[in-house]
C-alpha positions in Angstrom: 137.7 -1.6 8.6 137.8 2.0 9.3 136.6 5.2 6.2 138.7 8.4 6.3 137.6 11.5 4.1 140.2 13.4 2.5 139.0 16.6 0.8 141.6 17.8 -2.0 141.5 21.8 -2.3 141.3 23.4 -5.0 144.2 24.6 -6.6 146.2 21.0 -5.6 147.1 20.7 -8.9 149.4 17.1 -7.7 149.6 13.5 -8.6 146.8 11.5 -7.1 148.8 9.7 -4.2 150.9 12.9 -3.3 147.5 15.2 -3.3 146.2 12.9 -0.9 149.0 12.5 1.5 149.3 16.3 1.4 145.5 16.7 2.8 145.4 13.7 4.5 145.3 14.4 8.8 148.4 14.1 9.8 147.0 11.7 13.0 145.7 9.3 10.0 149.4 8.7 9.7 149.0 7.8 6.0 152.4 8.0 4.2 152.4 8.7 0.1 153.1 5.1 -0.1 150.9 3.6 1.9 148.0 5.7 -0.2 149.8 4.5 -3.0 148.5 0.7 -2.5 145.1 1.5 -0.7 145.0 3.1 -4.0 146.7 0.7 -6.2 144.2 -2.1 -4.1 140.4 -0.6 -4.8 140.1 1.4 -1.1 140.0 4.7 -2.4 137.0 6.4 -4.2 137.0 9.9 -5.5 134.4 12.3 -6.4 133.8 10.6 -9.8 133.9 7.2 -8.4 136.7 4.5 -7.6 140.3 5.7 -8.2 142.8 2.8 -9.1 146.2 5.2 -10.8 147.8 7.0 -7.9 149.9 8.7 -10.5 146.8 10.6 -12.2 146.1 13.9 -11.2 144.1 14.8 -8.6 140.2 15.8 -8.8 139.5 18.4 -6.3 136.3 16.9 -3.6 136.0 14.2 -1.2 137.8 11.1 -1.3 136.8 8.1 0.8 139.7 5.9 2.0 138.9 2.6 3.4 141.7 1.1 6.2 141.8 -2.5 6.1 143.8 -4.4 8.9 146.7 -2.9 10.4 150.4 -3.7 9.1 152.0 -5.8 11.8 153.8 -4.0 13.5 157.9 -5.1 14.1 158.5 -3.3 17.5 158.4 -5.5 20.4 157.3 -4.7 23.9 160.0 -2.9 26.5 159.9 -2.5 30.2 160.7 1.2 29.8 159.5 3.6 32.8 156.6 6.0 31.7 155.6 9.2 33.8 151.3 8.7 33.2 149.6 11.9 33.7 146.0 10.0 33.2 144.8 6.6 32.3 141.6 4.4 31.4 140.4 1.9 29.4 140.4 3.9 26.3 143.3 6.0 26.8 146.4 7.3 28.4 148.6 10.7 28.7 152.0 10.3 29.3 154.5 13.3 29.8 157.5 12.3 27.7 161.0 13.0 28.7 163.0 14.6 25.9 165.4 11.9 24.2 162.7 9.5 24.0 161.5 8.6 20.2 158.2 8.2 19.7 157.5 5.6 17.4 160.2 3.4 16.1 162.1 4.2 13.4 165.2 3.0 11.1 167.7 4.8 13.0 165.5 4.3 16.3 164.3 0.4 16.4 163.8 0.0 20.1 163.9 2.4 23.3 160.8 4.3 22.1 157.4 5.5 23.4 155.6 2.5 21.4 158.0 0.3 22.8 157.8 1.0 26.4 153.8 1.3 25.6 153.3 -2.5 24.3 154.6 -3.3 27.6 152.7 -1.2 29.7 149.3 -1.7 27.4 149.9 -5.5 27.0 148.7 -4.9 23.4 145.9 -2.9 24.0 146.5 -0.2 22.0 144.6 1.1 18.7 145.4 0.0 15.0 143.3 2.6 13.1 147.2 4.3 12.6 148.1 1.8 10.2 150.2 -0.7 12.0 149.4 -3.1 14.6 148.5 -2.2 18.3 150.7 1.5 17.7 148.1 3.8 19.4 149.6 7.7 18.4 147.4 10.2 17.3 150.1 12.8 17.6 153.5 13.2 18.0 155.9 15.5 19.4 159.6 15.4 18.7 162.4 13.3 20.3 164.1 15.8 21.8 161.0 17.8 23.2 159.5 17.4 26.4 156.0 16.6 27.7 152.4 15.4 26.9 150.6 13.2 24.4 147.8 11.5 24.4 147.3 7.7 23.1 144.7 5.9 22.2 144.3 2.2 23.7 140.6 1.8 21.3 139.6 2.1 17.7 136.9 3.8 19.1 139.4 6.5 21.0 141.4 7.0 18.4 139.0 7.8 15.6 137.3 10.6 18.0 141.0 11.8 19.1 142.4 12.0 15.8 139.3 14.1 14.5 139.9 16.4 17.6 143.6 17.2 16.4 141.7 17.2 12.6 139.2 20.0 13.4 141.9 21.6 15.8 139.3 21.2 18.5 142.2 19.8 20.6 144.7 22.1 23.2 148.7 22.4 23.1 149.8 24.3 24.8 154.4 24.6 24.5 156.5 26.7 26.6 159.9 27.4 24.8 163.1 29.7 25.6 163.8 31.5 21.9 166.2 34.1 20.9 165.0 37.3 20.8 162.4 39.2 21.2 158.6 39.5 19.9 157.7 43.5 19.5 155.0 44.3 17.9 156.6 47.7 17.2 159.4 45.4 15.3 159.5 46.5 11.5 161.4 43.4 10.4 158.9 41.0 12.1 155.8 43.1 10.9 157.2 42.5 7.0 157.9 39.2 7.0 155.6 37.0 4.9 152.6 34.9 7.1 153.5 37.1 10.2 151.3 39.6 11.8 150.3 40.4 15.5 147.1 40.1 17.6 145.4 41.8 20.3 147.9 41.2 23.5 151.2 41.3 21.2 150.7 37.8 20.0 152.2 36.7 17.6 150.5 34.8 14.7 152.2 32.9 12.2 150.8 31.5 8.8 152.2 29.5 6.2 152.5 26.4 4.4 154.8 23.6 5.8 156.3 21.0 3.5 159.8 19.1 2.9 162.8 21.1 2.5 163.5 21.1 -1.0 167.2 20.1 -0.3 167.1 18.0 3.0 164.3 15.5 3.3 164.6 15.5 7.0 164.2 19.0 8.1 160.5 21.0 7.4 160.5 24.5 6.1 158.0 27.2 5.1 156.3 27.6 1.7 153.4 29.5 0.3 153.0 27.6 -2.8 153.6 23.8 -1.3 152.8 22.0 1.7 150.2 21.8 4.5 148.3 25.3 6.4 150.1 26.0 9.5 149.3 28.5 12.1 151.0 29.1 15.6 150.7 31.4 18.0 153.2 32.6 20.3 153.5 35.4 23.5 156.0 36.1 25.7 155.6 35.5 29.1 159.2 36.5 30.1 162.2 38.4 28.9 166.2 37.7 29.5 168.9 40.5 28.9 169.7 43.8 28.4 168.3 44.8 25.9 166.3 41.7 25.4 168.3 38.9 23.6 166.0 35.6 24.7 162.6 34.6 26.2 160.5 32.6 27.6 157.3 32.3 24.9 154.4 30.7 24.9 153.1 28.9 21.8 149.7 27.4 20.8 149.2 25.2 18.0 145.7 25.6 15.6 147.5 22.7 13.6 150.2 20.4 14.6 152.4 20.2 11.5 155.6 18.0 11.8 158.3 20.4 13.3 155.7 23.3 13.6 156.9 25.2 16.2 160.5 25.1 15.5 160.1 26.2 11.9 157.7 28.9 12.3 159.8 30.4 15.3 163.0 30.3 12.8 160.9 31.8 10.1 160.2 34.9 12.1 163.7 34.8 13.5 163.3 33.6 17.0 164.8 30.5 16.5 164.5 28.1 19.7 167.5 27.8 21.9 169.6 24.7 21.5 168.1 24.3 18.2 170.7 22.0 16.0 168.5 22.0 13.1 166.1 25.5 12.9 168.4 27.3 14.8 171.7 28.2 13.0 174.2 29.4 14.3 173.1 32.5 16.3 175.2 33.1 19.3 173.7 34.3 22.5 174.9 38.1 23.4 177.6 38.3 26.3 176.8 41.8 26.7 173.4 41.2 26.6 173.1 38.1 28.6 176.7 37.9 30.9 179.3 35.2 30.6 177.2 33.3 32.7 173.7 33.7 30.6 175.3 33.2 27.4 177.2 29.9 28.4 174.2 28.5 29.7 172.4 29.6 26.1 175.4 28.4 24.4 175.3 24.8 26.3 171.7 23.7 26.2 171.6 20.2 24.5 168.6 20.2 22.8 165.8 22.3 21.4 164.1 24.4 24.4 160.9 23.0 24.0 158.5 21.6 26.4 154.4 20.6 25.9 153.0 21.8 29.0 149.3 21.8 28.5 147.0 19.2 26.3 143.3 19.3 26.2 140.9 17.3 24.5 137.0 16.2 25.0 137.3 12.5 26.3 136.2 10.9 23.1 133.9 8.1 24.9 132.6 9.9 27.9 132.7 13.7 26.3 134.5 14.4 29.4 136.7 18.1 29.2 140.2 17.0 30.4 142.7 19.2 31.0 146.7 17.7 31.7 149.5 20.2 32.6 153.1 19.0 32.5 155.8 21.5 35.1 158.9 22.2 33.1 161.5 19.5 33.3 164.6 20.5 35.1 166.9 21.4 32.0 164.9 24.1 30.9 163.8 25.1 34.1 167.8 25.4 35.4 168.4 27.2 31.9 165.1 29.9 32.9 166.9 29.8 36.4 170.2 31.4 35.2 168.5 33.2 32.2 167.0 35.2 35.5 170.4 36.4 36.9 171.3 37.8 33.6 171.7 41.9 33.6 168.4 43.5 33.2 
């Protein structure tokens, strides 16, 4: 049996069992239905005492949610190769290629990261997630690159997942963007949730909830959603004048999508984007033929986790894992470079 507290904000004026899936940490990985029975079932007590009607409206305080056994979980173990960056008895890092989902899914039963870690874990892998044996205290998308941490104890995984709660924990993403971040740039300097700090980086703060009109994309809010903040600073520039970059972006939280949907709400959209990106085309004047094509032809978002850090949640070690680029974005930087400019 493991307790997570929930604190509901004021001003969360939502139904019981969405309030709570809203403020929940997202490494709890507790879905609105899943809060819907703990609730439905006794586990949850509010500030005024035991809450059975998920449908009532939310008190703002402290909830208490009690997680009884894991859901068995329906993925089965597969002999899938893993790149490990670090591993012991209460944990591992792998550096994910891109393509790889990370926990199954309907349209992704088998071929995943929880797949090929059953196999390589032999079922030694935390439950506190909800489901049997799954381990992931946070994600990163399919179709980016590089590190995550998973727990293989209870134990692990409650400390891990309050590090990514109290934003204690280190991401660190490299990305290629369109654009340009200036903090001399008008348009960027009046967009809502954008402003600039020392060092012209770039801070971004909004909400992020559903789309209203596509339940699997993300998009910005300032009335709905979860707090989002990311940072981003460009460590290298493409074109003449500038038309893409190289950008370094830190995560304070770790929304779902974060990074893409803040980068497309300031309008630096990531290359190779199909989703946040739209349809901008890369400049041939700016970029050459050769540039542009290479913009033009990237497969998949241009983003890659390059740095996670985290206090070892048994042994308070500091550990630090850095992941090089893998070699589709690094070929993309490579002809990026012999662009004009």
């Amino acid at each position: 049996m493991a307790e997570i507290l929930i604190t509901i904000p004021e001003g969360l004026s939502e139904r019981l069992d969405k309030a709570l899936a809203l403020a929940a940490p997202e490494q709890a990985a507790l879905s609105r239905s899943r809060l819907a029975r703990l609730i439905a079932e006794g586990a949850v007590r509010g500030p005024s005492g035991p809450v059975t009607d998920g449908k009532a409206r939310a008190e703002t305080g402290v909830y208490l949610v009690e997680i009884g056994a894991p859901e068995p979980l329906d993925a089965q173990p597969e002999p899938i190769p893993l790149t490990i960056a670090y591993e012991d008895t209460d944990l591992i890092v792998v550096d994910k290629p891109a393509g790889m989902v990370v926990h199954p899914a309907p349209g992704a039963p088998s071929g995943t990261l929880v797949n090929a870690l059953l196999a390589h874990c032999a079922g030694s892998l935390s439950g506190i997630g909800g489901a049997a044996r799954p381990g992931i205290v946070h994600r990163i998308d399919k179709e980016t690159s590089g590190l995550l941490v998973v727990a293989k104890t209870d134990r692990a995984h409650q400390g891990l997942a309050r590090q990514f709660a109290d934003h204690t924990a280190r991401r660190r993403y490299l990305a290629v963007a369109h654009g340009m971040i200036d903090p001399a740039d008008a348009r960027l300097r009046g967009l809502p949730g954008v402003g600039f700090e020392p060092g012209g980086v770039l801070r971004i703060a909004t909400l992020i909830g559903r789309h209203p009109g596509d339940r699997q994309r993300q998009a910005v809010s300032f009335q709905n959603g979860r707090h989002a903040v990311t940072r981003a600073r460009v460590i290298e520039t493409f074109g003449a004048p500038p038309a893409a970059m190289l950008v370094e972006c830190r995560l304070e939280t770790g929304r779902t999508h974060q990074i893409r949907v803040h980068m497309a709400h300031a309008g630096l959209g990531l290359v190779g984007d199909p989703v946040y990106g739209g349809n901008r085309r890369a400049s041939v004047r700016a970029l050459g033929p050769e540039g542009a094509a290479a913009v033009a032809a990237f497969p998949r978002q241009a983003l890659h986790a390059a740095e996670l850090g985290f206090e070892h949640p048994v042994s308070g070690q500091a550990l630090t894992f850095a992941s090089s680029l893998p070699p589709d974005m690094a070929g993309l930087l490579a002809t990026l470079r012999r662009a004009p400019g």
